[in-house]
C-alpha positions in Angstrom: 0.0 0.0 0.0 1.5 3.1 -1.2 0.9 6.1 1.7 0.1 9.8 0.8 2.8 12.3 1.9 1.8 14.2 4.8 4.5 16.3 5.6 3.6 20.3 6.5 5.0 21.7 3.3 3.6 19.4 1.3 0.3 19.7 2.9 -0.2 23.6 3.2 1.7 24.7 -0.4 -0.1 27.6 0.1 1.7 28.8 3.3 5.2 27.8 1.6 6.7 30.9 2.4 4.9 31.6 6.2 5.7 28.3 6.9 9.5 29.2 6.6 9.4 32.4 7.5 7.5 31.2 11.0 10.2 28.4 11.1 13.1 31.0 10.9 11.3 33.0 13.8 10.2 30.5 16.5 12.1 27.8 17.4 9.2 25.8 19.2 7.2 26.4 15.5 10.0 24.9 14.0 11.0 21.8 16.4 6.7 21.1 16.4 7.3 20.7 12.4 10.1 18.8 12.1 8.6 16.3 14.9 5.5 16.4 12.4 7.5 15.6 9.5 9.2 13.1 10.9 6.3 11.2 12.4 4.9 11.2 9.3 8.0 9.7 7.7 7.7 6.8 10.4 3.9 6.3 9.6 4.5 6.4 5.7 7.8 3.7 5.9 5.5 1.4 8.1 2.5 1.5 6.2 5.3 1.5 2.4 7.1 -1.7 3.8 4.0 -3.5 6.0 6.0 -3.4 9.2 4.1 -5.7 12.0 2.5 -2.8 14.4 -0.8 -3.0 15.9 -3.7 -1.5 14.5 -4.0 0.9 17.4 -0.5 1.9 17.4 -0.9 3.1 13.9 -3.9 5.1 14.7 -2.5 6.7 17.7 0.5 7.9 15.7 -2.5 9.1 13.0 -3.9 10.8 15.6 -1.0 12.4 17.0 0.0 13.7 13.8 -3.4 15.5 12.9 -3.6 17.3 16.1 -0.1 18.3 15.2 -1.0 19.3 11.7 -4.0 21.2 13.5 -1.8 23.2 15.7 0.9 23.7 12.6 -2.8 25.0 10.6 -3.8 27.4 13.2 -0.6 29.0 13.5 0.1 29.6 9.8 -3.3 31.3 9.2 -2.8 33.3 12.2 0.8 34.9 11.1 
């Protein structure tokens, strides 16, 4: 099964350059990104190469990295 990429800039191409600009700025905005991006890199190789995890496990990390991707949202549109 072939996964979607998820990562922030390739999920908001429309905030491209807010999403940098806010990186550059705020080092929490930035460290909150990158632990998004790299989430989504661990959910995307498990789901790629069918690595055994449980069910749940793989929805809590789904989880985890929406609410992220929420927070990410809400701060873009508000800068």
């Amino acid at each position: 099964m072939l996964s979607e990429h998820h990562d922030i800039d390739h999920e908001f191409p429309e905030f491209h350059e807010r999403l940098e600009a806010a990186k550059a700025a705020d080092a929490e905005f930035a460290a909150l990104v990158d632990k998004h991006d790299v989430l989504d890199d661990e959910i995307r190789e498990l789901e790629e190469r069918g690595q055994p995890i449980e069910d749940l496990d793989i929805e809590q990390m789904k989880k985890q990295r929406a609410q992220m991707k929420d927070e990410i949202f809400a701060k873009l549109r508000s800068a």
